[in-house]
N, CA, C and O of each residue as an XYZ file, in Angstrom:
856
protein
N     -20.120    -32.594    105.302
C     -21.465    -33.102    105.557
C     -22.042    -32.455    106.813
O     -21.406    -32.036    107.781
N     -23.093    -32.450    106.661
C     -24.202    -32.073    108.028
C     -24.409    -32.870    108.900
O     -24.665    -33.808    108.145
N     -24.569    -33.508    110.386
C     -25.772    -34.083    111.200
C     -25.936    -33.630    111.907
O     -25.271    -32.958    112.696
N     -27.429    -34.041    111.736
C     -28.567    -34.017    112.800
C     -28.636    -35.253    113.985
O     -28.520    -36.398    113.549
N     -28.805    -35.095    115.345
C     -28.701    -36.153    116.184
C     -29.743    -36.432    117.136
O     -30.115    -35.467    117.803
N     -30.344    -37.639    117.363
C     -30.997    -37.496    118.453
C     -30.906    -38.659    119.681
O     -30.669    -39.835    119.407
N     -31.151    -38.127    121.252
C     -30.038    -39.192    121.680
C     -28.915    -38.693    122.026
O     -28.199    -39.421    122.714
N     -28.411    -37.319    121.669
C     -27.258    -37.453    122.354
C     -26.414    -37.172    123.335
O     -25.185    -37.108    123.292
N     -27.598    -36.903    124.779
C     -26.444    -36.741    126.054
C     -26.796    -38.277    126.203
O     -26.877    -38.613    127.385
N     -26.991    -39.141    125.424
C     -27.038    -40.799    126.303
C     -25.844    -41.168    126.455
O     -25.128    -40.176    126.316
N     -25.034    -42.397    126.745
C     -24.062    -42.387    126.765
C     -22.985    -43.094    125.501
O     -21.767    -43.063    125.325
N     -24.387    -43.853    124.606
C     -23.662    -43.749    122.702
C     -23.369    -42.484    122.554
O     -22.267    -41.949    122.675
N     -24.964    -41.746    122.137
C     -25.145    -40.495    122.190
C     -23.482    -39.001    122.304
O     -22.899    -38.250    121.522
N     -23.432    -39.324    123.638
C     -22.344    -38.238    124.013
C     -20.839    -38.931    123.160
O     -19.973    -38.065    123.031
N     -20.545    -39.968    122.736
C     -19.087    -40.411    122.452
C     -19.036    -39.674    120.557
O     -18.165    -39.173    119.845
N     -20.804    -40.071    120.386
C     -20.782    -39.625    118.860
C     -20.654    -38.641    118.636
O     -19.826    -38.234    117.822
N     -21.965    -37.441    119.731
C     -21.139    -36.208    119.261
C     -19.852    -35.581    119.279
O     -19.516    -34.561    118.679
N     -19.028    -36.458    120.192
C     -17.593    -35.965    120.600
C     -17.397    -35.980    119.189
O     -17.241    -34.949    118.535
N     -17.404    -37.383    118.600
C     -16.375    -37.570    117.581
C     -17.121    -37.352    116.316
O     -16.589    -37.801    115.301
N     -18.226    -36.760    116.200
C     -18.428    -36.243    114.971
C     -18.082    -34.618    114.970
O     -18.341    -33.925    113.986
N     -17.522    -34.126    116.072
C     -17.206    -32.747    116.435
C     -15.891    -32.535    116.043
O     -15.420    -31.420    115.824
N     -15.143    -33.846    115.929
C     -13.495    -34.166    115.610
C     -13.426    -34.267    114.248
O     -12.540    -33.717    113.594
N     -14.309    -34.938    113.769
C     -14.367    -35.573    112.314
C     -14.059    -34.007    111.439
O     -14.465    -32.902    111.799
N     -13.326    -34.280    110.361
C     -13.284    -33.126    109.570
C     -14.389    -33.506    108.512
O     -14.633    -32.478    107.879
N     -14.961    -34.285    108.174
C     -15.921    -34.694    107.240
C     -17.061    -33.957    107.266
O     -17.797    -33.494    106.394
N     -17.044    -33.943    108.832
C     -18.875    -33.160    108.896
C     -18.195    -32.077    109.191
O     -17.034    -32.012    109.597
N     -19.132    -31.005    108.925
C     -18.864    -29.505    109.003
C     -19.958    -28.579    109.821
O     -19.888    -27.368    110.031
N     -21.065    -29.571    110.250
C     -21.944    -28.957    111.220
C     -22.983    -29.993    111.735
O     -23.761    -30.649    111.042
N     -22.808    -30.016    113.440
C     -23.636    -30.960    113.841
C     -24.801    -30.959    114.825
O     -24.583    -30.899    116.035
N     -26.160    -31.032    114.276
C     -27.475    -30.479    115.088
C     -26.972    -31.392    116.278
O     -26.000    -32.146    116.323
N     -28.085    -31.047    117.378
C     -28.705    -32.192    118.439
C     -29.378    -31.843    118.667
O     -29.231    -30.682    119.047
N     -30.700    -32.365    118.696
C     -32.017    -32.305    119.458
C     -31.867    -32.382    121.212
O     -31.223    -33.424    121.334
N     -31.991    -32.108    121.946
C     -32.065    -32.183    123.588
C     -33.173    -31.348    123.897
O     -33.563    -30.294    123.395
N     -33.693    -32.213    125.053
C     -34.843    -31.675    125.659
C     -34.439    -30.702    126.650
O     -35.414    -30.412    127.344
N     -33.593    -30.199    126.929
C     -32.659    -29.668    127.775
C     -31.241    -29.066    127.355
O     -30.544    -29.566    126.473
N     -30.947    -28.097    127.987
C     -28.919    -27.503    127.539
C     -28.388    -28.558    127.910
O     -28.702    -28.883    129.055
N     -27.457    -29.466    127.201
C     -26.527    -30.080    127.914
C     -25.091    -30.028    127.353
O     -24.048    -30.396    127.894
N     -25.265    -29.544    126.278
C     -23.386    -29.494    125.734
C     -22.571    -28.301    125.611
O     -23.041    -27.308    125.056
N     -21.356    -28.306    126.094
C     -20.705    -26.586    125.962
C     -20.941    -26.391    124.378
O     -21.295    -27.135    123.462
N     -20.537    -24.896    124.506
C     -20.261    -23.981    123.112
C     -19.363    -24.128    122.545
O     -18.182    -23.887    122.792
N     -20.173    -24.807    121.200
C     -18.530    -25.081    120.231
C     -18.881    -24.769    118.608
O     -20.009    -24.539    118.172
N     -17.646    -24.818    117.834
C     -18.229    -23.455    116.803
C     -19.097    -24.759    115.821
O     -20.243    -24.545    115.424
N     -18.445    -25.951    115.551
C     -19.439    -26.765    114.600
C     -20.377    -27.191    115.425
O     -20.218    -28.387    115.182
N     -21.425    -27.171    116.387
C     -22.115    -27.900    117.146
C     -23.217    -26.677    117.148
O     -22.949    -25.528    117.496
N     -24.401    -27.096    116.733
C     -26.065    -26.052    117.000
C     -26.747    -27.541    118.371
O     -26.957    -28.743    118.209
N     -26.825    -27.024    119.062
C     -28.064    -27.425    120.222
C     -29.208    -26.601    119.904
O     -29.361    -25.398    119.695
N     -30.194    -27.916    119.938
C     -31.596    -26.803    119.976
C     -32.173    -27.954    120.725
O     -32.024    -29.174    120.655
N     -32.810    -27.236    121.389
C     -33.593    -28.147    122.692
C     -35.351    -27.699    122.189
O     -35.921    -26.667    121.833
N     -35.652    -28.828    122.366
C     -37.252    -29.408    121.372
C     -38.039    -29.903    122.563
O     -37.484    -30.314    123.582
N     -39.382    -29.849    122.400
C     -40.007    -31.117    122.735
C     -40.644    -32.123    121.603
O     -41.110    -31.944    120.478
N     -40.436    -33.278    122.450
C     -40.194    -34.418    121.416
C     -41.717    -34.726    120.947
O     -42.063    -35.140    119.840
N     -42.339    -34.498    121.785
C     -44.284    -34.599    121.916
C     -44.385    -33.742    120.864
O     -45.117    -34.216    119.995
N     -43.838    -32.408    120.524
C     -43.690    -31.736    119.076
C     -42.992    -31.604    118.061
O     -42.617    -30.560    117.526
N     -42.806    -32.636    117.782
C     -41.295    -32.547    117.535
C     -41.278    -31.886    115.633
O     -40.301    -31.593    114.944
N     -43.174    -31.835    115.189
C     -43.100    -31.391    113.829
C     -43.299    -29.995    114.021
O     -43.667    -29.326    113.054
N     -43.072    -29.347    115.351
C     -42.822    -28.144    115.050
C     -41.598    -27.427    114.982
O     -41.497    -26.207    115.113
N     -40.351    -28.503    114.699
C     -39.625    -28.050    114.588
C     -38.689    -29.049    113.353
O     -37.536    -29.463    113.227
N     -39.585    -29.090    112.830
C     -39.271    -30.075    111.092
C     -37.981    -29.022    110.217
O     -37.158    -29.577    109.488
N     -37.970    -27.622    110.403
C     -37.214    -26.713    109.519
C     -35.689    -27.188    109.844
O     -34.813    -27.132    108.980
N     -35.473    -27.613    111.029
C     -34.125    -27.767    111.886
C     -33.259    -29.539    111.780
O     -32.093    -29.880    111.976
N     -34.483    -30.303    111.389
C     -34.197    -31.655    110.840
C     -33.586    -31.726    109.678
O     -34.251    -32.245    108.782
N     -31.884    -31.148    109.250
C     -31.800    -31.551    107.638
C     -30.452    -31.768    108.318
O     -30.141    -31.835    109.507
N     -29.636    -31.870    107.002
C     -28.358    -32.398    106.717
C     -28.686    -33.630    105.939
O     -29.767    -34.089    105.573
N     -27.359    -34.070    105.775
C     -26.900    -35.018    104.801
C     -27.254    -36.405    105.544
O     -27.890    -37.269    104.940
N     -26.755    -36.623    107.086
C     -27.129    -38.026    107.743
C     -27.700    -37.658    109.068
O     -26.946    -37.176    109.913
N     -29.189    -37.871    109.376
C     -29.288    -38.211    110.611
C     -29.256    -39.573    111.439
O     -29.744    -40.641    111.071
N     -28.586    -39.320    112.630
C     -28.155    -40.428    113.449
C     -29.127    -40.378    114.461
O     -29.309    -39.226    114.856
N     -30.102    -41.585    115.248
C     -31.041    -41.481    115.904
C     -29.937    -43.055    117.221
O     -29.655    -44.240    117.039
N     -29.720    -42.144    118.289
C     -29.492    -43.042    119.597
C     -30.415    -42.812    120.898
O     -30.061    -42.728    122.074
N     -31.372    -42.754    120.480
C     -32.523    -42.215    121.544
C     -32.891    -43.698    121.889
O     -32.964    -44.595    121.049
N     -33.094    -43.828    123.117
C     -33.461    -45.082    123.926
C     -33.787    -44.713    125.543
O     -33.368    -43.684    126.074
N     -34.581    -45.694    126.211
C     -34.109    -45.752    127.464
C     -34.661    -47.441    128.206
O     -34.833    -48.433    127.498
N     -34.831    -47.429    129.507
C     -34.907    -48.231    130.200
C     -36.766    -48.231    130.545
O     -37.599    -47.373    130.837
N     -36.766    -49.506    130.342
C     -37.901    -49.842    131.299
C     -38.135    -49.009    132.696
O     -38.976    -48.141    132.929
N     -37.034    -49.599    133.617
C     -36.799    -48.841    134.743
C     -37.039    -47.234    134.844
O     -37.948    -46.716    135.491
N     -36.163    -46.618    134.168
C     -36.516    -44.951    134.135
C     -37.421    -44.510    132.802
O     -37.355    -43.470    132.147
N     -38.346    -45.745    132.623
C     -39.448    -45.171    131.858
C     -40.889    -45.096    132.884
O     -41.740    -44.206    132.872
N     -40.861    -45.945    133.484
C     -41.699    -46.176    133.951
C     -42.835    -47.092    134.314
O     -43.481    -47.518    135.272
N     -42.689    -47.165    132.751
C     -44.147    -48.553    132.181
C     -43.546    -48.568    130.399
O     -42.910    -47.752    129.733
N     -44.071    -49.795    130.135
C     -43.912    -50.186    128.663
C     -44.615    -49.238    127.901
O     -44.106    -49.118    126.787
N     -45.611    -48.508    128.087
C     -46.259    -47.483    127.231
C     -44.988    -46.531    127.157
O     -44.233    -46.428    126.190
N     -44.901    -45.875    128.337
C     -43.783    -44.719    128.644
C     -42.462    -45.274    127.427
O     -42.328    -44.623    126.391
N     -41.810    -46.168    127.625
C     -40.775    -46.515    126.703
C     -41.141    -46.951    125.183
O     -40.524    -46.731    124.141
N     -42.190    -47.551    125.383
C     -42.741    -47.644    123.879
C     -42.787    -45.985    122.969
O     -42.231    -45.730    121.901
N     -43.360    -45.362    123.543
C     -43.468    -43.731    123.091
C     -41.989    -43.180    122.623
O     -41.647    -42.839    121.490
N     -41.134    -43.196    123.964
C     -39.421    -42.944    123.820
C     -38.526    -43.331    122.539
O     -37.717    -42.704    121.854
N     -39.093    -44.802    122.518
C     -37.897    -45.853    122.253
C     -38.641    -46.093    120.689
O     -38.056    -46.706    119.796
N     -39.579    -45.694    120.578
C     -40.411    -45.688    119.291
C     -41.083    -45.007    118.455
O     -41.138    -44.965    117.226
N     -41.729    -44.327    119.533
C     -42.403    -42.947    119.134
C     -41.475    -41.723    117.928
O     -41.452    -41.429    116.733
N     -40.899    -41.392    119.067
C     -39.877    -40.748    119.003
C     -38.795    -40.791    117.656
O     -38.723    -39.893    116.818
N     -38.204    -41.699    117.655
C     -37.399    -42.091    116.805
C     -37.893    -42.412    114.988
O     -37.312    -42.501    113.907
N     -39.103    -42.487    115.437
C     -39.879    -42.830    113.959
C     -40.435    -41.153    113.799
O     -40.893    -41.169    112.657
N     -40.562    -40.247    114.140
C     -41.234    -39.246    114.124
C     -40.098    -38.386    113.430
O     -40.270    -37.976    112.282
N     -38.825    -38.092    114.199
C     -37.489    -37.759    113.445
C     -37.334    -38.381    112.329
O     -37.137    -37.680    111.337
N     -37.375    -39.815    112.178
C     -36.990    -40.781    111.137
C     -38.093    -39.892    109.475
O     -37.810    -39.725    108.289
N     -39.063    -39.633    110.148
C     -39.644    -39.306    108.350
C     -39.810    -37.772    108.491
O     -40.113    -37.167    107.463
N     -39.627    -36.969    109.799
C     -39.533    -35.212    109.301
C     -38.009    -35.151    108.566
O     -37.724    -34.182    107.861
N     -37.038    -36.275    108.787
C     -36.061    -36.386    108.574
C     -35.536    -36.501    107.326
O     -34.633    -35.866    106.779
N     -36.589    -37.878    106.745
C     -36.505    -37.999    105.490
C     -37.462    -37.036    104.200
O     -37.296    -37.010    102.981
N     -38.613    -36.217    105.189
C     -39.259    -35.241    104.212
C     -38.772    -34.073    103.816
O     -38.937    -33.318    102.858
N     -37.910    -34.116    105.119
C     -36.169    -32.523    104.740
C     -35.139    -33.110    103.493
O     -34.347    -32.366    102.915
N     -35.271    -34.427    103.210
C     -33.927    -34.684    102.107
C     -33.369    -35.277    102.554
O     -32.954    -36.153    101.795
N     -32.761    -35.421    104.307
C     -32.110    -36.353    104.386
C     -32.008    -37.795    103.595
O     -32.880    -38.631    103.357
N     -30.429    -37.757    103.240
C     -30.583    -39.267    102.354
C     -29.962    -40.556    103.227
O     -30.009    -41.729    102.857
N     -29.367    -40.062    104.477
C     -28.642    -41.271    105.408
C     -29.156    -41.074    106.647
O     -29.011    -40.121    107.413
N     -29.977    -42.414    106.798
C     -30.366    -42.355    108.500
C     -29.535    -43.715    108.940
O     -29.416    -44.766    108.310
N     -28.899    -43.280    110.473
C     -28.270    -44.354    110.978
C     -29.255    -44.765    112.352
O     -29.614    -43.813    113.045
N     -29.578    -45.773    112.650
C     -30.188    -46.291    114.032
C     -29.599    -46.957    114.347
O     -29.097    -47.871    113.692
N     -29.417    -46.620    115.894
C     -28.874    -47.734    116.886
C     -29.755    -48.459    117.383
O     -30.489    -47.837    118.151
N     -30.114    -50.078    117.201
C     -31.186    -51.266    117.396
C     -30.197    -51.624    118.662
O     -29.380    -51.094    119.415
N     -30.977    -53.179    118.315
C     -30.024    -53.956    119.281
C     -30.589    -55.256    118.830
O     -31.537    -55.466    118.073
N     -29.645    -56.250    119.583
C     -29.624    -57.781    118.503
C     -30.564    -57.981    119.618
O     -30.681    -57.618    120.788
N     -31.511    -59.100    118.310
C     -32.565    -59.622    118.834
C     -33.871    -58.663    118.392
O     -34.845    -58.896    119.107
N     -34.041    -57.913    117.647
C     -34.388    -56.881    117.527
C     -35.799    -57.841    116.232
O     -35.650    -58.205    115.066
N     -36.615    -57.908    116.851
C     -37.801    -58.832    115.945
C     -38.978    -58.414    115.849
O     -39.505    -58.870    116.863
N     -40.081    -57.594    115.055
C     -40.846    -57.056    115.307
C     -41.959    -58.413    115.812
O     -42.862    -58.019    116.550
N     -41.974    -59.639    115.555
C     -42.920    -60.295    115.696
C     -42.642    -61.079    117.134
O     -43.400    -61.988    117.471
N     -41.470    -60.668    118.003
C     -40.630    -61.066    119.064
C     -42.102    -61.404    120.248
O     -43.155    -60.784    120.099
N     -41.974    -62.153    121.045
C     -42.708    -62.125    122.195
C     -42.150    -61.224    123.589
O     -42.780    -60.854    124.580
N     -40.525    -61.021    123.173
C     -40.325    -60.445    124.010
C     -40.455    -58.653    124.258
O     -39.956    -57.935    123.391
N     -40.969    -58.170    125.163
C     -41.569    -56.955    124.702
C     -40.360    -55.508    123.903
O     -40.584    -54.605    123.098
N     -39.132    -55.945    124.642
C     -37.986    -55.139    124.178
C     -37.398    -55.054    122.527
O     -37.220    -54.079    121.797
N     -37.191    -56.492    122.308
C     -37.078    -57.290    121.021
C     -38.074    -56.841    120.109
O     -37.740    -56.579    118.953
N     -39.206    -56.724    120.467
C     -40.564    -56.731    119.633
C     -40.555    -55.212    119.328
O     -41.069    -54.842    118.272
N     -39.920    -54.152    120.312
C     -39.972    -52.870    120.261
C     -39.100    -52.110    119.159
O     -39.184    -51.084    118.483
N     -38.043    -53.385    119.387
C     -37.597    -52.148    118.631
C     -37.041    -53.080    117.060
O     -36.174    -52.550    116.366
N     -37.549    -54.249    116.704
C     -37.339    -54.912    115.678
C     -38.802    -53.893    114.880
O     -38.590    -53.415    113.766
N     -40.245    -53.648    115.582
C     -41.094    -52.620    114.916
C     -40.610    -51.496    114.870
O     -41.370    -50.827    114.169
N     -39.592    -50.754    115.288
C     -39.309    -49.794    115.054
C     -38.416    -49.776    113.336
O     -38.882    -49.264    112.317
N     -36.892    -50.580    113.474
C     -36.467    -51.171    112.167
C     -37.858    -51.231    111.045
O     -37.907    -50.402    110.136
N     -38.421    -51.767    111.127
C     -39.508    -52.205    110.286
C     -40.389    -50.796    109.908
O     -40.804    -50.685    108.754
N     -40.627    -49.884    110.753
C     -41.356    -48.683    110.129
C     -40.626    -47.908    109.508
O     -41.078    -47.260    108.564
N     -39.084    -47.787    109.983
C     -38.150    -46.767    109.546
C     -38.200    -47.547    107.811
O     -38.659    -46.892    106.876
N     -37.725    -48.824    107.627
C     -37.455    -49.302    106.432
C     -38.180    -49.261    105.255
O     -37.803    -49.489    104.105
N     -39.709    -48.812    105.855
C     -40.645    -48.491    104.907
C     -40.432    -46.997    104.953
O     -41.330    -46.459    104.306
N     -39.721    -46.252    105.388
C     -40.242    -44.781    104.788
C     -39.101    -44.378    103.693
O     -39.187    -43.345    103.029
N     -37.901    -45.407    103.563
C     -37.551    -45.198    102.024
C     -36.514    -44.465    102.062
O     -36.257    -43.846    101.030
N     -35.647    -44.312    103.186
C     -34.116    -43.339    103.090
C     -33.431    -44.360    101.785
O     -33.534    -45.586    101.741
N     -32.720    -43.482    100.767
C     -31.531    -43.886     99.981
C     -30.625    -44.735    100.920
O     -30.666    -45.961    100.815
N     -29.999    -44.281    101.619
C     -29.273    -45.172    102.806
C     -29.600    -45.519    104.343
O     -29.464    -44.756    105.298
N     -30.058    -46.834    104.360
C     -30.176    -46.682    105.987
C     -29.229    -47.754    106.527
O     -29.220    -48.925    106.148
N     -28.421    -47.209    107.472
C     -27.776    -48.360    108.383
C     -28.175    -48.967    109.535
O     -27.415    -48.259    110.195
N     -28.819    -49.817    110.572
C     -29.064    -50.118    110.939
C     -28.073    -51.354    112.065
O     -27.676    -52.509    111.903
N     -27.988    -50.350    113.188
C     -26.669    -50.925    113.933
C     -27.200    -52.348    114.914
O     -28.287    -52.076    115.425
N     -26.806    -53.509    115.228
C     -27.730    -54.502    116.371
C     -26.221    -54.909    117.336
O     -25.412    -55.718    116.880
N     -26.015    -54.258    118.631
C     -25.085    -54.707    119.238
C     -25.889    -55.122    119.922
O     -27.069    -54.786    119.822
N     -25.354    -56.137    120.973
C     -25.408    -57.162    121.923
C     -25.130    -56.110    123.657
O     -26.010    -55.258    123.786
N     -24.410    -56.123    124.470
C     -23.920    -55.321    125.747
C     -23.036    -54.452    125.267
O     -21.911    -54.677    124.821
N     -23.951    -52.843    125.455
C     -22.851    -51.677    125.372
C     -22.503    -51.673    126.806
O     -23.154    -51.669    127.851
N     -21.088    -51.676    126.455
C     -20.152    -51.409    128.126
C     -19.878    -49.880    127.462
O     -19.309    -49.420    126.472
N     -20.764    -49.298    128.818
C     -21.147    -47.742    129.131
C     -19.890    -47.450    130.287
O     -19.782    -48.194    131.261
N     -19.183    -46.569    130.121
C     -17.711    -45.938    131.076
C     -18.516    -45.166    131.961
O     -19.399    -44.334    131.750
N     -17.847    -45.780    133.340
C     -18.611    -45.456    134.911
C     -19.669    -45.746    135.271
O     -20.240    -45.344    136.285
N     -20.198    -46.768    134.166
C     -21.800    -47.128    134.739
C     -21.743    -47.366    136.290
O     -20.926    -48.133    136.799
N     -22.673    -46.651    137.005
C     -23.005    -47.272    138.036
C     -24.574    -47.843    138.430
O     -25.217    -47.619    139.455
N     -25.010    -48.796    137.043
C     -25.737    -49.669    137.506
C     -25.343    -51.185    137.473
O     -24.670    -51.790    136.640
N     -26.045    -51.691    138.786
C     -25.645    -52.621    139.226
C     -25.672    -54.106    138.388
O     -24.794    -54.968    138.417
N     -26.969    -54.131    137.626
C     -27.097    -54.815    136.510
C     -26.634    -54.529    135.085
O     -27.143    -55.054    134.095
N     -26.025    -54.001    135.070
C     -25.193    -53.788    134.181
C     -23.342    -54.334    134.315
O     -22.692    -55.091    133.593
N     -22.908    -53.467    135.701
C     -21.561    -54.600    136.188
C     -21.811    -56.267    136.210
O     -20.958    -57.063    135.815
N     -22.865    -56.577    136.634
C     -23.345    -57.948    136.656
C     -23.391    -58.416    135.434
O     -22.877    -59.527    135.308
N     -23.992    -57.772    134.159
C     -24.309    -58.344    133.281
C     -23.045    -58.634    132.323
O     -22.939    -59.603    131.572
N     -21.859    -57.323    132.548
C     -20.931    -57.384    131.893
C     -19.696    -58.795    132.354
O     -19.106    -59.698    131.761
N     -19.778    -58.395    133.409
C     -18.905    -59.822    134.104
C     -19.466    -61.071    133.378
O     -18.643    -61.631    132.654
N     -20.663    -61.600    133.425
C     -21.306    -62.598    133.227
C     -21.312    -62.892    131.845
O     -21.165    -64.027    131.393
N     -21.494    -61.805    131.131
C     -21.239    -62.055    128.995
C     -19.585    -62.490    129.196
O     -19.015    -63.460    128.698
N     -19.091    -61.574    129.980
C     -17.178    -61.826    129.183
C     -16.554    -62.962    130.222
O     -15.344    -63.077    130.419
N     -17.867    -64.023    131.038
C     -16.992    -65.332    131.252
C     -17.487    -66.131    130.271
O     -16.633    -66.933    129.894
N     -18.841    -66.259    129.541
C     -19.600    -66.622    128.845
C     -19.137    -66.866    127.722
O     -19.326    -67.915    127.106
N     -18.161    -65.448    127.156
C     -17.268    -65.305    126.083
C     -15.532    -65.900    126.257
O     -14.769    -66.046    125.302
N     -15.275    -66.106    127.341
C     -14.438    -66.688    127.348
C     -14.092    -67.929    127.141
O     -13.001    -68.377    126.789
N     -15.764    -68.840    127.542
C     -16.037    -70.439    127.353
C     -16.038    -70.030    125.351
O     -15.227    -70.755    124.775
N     -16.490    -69.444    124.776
C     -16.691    -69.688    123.320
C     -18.384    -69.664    122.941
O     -18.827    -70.210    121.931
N     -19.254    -68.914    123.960
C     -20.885    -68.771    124.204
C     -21.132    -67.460    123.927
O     -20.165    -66.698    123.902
N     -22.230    -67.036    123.713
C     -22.590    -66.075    123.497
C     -21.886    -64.565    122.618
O     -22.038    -63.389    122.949
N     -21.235    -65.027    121.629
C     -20.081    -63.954    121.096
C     -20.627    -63.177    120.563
O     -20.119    -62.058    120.501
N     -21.909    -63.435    119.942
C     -22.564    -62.088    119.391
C     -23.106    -61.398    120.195
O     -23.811    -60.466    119.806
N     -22.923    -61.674    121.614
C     -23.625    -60.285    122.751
C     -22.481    -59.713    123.449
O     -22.637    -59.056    124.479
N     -21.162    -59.968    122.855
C     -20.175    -59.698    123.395
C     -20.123    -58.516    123.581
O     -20.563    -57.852    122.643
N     -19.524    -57.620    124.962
C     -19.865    -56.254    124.950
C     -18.864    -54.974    124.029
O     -17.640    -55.089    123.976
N     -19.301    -54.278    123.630
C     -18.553    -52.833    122.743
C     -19.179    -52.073    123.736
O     -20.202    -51.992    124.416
N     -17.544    -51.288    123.392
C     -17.458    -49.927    124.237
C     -18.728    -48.778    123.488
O     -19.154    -48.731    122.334
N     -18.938    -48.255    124.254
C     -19.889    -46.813    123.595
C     -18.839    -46.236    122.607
O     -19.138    -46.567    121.460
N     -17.631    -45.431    122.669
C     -16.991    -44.857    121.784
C     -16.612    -45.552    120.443
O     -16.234    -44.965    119.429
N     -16.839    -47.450    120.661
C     -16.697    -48.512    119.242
C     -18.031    -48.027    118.869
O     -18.151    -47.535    117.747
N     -19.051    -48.093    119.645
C     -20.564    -48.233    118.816
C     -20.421    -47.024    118.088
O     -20.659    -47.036    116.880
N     -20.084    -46.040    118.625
C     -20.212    -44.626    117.935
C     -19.182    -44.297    117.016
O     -19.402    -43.120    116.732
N     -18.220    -44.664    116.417
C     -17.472    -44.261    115.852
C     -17.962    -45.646    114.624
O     -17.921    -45.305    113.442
N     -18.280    -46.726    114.844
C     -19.225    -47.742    114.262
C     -20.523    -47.179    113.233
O     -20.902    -47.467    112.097
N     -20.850    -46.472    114.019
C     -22.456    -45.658    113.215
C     -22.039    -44.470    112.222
O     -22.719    -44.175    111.239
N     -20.610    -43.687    112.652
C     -20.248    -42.212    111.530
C     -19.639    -43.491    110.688
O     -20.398    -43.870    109.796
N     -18.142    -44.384    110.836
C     -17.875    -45.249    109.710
C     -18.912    -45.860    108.504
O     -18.753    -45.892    107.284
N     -20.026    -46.328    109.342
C     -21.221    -47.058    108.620
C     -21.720    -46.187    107.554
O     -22.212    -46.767    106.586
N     -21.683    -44.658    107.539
C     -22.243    -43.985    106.498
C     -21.250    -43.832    105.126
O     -21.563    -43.392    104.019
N     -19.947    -44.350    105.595
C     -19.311    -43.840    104.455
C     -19.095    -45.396    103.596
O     -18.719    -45.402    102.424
N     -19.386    -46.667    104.357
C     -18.747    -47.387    104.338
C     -19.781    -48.380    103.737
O     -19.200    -49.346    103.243
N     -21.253    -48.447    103.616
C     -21.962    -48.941    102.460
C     -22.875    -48.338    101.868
O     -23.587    -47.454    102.345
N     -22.919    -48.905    100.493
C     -23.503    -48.207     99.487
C     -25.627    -48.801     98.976
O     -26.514    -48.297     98.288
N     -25.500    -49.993     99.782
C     -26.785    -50.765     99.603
C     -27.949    -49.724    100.436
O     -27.599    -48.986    101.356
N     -29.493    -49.824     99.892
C     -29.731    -48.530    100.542
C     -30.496    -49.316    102.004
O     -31.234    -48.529    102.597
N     -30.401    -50.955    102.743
C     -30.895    -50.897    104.083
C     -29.546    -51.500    104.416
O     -29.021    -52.278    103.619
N     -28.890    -51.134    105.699
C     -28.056    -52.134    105.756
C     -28.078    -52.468    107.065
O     -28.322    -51.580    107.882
N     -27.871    -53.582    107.428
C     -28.414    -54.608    109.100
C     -26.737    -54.945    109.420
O     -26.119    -55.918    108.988
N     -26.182    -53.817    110.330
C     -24.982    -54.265    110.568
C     -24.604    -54.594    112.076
O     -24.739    -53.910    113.090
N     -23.846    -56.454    111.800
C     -23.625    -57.291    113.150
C     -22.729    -56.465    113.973
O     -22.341    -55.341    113.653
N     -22.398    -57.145    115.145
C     -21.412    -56.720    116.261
C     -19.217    -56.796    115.336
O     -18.183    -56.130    115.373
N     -19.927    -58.488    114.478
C     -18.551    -58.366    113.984
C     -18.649    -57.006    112.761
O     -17.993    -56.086    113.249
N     -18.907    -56.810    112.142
C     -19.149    -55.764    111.101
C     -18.731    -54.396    111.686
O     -18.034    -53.592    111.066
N     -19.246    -54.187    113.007
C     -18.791    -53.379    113.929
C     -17.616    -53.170    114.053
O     -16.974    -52.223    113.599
N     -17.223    -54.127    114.739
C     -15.540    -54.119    115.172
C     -14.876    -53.705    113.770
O     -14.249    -52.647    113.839
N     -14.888    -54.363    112.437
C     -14.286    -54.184    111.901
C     -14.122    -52.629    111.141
O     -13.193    -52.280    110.413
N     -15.544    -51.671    111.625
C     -15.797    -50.348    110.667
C     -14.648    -49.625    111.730
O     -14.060    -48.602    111.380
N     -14.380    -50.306    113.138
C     -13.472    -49.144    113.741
C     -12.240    -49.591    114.085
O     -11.567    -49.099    114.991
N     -11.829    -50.742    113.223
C     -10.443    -50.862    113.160
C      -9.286    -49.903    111.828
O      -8.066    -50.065    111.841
């Protein structure tokens, strides 16, 4: 199989391409980057795009599954427009040059809570995002909703905070569906997910997770 990726020096991003680089299944794997960021390796094409154009470079969007982990922060967006564009824009723009190349498997990484009619502006962002992708009609779409990715070496501060605070939370028997997965579970979670259902939307939990990478 082929993929195409976008998203991936993030830190899902980088665990997937590791391990779709390992996988003997796929046999060649794009990434979109706005920038060089990965060494030279013989199954791996980098092509660095801009995303503001991103239909000028529609010829380079194919394979068998594209995987979309493109996200960011409020914080290093700037403003809710700025991340709205990123976290939405973006991802829906790949999502149908994606599906007008043939692609028949798109995987997205959401996140729980994910409601297009949400009040909350994050929730609301990217539950409309789910919702546009689902209308453009991939044969297979998976659709990932984890709770706290525990990111290796984070050094943000709300993030150590946040992780401490879910896994005492989870220790009382509270909050288990925000329980945190490692980046390398989420990502090895999203290549399993393509082989692993056959329905063509599929909304897969944190437990569903655990179990594609046991």
């Amino acid at each position: 199989m082929e993929a195409i990726v976008i998203g991936g020096s993030g830190a899902t991003g980088r665990e997937l391409v590791r391990l779709l680089l390992e996988d003997v299944r796929f046999t060649k794997v794009r990434v979109l980057v706005r920038k060089a960021y990965f060494e030279e390796q013989d199954k791996l094409e980098e092509i660095i795009v801009d995303f503001d154009k991103l239909s000028s470079y529609h010829q380079v969007i194919k394979g068998e599954v594209a995987f979309s982990c493109l996200g960011t922060t409020l914080k290093d967006a700037g403003s809710k427009d700025v991340q709205w564009h990123i976290d939405y824009d973006y991802p829906l723009d790949f999502a149908q040059l994606a599906f007008n190349n043939g692609v028949s498997h798109f995987v997205l990484l959401s996140a729980i809570g994910a409601d297009a009619k949400s009040s909350i502006f994050y929730n609301r962002m990217k539950g409309s995002l789910e919702e546009a992708i689902k209308k453009i009609g991939f044969k297979h779409l998976m659709i990932l909703q984890p709770g706290f990715i525990e990111r290796p070496n984070s050094n943000r501060f709300g993030e150590k905070v946040g992780l401490k605070a879910i896994t005492f939370f989870n220790s009382l028997g509270f909050f288990r569906h925000y329980a945190p997965i490692k980046t390398h579970q989420l990502a090895q979670a999203m290549i399993e997910s393509v082989f692993s259902y056959g329905s063509n939307v599929q909304v897969i939990s944190l437990k569903e997770m655990r179990a594609l990478t046991k």
